[in-house]
C-alpha positions in Angstrom: 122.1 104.7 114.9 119.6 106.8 113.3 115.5 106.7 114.2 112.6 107.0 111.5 109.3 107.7 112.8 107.2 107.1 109.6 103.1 107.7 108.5 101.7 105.4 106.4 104.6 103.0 106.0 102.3 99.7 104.3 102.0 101.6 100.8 103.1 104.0 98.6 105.8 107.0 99.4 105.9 105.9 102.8 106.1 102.0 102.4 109.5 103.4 99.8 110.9 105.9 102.1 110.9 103.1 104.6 112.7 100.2 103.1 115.0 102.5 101.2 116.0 103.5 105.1 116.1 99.9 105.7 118.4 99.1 103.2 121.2 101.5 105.5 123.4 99.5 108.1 122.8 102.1 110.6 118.9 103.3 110.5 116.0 102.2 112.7 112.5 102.9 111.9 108.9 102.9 113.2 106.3 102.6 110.7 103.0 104.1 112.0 99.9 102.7 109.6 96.6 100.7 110.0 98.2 97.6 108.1 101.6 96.3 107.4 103.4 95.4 104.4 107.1 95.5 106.1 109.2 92.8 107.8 112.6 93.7 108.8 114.6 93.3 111.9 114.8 97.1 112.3 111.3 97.8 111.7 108.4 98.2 114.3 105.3 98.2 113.3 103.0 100.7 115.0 99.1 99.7 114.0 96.9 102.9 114.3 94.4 104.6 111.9 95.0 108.3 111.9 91.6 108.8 111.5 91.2 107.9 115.2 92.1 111.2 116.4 90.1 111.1 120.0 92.2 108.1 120.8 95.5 109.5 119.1 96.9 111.6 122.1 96.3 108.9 124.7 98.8 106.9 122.9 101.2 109.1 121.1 103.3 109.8 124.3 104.1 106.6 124.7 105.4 106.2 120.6 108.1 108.5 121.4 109.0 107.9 124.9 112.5 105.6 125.7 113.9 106.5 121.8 116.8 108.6 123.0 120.7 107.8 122.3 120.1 107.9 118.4 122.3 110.3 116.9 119.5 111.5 114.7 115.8 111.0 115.1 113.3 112.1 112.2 108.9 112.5 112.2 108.1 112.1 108.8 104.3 113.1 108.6 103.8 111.0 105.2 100.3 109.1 105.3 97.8 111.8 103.7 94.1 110.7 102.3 92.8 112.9 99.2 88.8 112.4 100.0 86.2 112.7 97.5 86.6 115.1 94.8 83.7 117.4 95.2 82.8 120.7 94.3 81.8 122.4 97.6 77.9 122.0 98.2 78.4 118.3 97.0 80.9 117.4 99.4 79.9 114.6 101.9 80.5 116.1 105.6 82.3 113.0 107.4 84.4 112.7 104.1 85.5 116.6 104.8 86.3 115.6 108.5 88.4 112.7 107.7 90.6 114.8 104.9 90.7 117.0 108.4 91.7 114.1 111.1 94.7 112.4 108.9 96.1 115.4 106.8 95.8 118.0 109.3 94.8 117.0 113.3 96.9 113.5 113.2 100.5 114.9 112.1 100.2 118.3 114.2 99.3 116.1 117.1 102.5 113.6 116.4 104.6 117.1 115.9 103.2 118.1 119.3 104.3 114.7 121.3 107.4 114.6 118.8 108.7 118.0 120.0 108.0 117.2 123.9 109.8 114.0 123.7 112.7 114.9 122.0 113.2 118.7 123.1 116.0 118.2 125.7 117.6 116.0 123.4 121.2 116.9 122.1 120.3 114.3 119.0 119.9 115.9 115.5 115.6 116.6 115.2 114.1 116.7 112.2 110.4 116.5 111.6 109.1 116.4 107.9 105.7 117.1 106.9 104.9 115.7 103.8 103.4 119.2 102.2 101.8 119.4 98.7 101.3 122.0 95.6 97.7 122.1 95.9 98.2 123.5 99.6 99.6 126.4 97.9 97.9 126.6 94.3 93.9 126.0 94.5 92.4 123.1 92.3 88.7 123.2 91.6 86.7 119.9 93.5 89.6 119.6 96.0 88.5 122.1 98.7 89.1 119.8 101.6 92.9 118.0 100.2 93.9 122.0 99.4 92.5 123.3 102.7 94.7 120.8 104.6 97.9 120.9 103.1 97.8 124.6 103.3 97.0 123.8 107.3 100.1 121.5 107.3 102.3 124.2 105.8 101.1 127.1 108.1 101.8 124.5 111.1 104.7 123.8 110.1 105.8 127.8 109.8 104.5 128.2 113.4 106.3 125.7 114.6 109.3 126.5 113.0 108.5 130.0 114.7 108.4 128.5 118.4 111.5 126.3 117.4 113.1 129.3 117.1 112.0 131.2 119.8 112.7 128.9 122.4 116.1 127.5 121.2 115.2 123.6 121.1 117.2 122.7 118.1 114.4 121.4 115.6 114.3 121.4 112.1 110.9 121.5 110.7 109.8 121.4 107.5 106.3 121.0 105.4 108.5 119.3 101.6 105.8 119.3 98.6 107.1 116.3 97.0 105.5 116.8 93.5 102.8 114.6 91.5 104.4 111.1 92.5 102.8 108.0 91.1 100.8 106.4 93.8 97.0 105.2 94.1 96.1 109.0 94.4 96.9 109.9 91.2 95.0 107.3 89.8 91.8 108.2 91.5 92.5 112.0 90.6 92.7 110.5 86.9 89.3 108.7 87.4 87.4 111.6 88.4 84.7 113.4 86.0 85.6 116.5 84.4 82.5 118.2 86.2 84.2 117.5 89.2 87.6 118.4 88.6 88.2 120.8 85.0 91.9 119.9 85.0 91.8 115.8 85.0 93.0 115.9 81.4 96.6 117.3 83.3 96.8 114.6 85.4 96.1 112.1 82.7 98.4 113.5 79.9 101.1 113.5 83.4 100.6 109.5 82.9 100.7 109.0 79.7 103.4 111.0 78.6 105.7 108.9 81.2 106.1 112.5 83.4 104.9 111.6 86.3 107.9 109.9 88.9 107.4 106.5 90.7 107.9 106.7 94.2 111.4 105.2 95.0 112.4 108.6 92.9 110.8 110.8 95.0 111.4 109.0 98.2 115.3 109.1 97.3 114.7 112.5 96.6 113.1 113.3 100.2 116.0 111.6 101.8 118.9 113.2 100.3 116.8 116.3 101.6 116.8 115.2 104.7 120.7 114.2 104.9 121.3 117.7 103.4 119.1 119.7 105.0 121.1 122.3 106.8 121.5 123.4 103.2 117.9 124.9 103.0 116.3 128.2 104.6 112.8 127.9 105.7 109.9 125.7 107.0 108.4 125.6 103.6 110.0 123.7 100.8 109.6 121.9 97.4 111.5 118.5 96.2 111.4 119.7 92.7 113.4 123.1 93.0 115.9 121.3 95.0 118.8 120.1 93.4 119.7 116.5 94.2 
């Protein structure tokens, strides 16, 4: 048997990734989200908001504790939150700190009880951090979405770093998985052009039928995953892999 630890399971990338998993004989998984949208005899629900980082690490021990004899276990830091789309000087302070709390504080914190759970394990470890382009290209209005992804990415190298290092026999990696279509998008696509000068992008993305549904991009990050002694390096992008 295989485990999936999964963020933001209910909806979206996440909510795909996880039944697509489901759908395989052999593969349990743990869905970690303030709602739930899954019902499976394989699938826990774990009911937390990442947002609740103060209370995070008093509970994240026990998440990962009793989960050994799987052959392979897997973090996928998926659940992200794009916060308002602000020039900076018109961003809202609490909005910044939440972009902060889910995208960045939540998953290094999970990586952190992930990686002391699991590091005298002989099972295959994999943690994937669900990375983006915008953490490494800058878009105007989306300081705090750009800042944090760029966090995820650099966490992700240290780690990878330390994994070395020490010998413990992870596999980390921050995978941008592209523009996928999900509710994000279609708040990027309602934002004013004073806000954010490349919305027309986004929009002709839509229209012009270029922009992949999830259960693409979620078979896409699997066959990653099943593949991914292929790739060199903590940093990665689902769109100059070849599937």
């Amino acid at each position: 048997m295989r485990k999936f630890f999964i963020t933001g399971s209910s909806k979206g990338l996440g909510q795909a990734i996880a039944e697509l998993l489901l759908a395989e004989p052999d593969v349990d998984v743990t869905g970690i989200s303030r709602t739930n949208s899954l019902e499976h005899t394989r699938y826990t629900h774990f009911p937390f908001d990442l947002d609740d980082v103060d209370n995070l690490p008093g509970i994240v021990d026990g998440l990962f504790r009793d989960n050994s004899g799987f052959e392979e276990v897997v973090l996928i830091n998926n659940a992200g939150y794009l916060g308002d789309i602000q020039y900076m000087g018109d961003l809202d302070h609490q909005e910044f700190i939440k972009v902060m709390n889910i995208n960045v504080t939540a998953p290094a914190i999970l990586m952190n009880a992930f990686i002391r759970n699991f590091r005298d394990s002989e099972d295959k470890k994999v943690i994937i951090n669900i990375g983006s382009g915008a953490g490494r290209h800058p878009y105007d209005g989306w300081s705090a979405y750009c800042s944090s992804k760029a966090a995820i990415d650099m966490i992700s190298e240290v780690a990878d770093v330390e994994n070395n290092i020490r010998g413990n026999n992870f596999r980390i990696v921050s995978l941008a998985p592209g523009p996928v279509d999900t509710g994000m998008q279609n708040i990027v696509r309602s934002t004013p052009v004073e806000n954010f000068s490349q919305v027309n992008k986004f929009i002709v993305l839509k229209e012009s039928g270029e922009l992949p549904a999830v259960q693409e991009t979620a078979k896409k990050i699997l066959s990653f995953i099943s593949r991914i002694h292929e790739f060199e390096g903590p940093v990665q992008d689902i769109r100059k892999i070849p599937v």
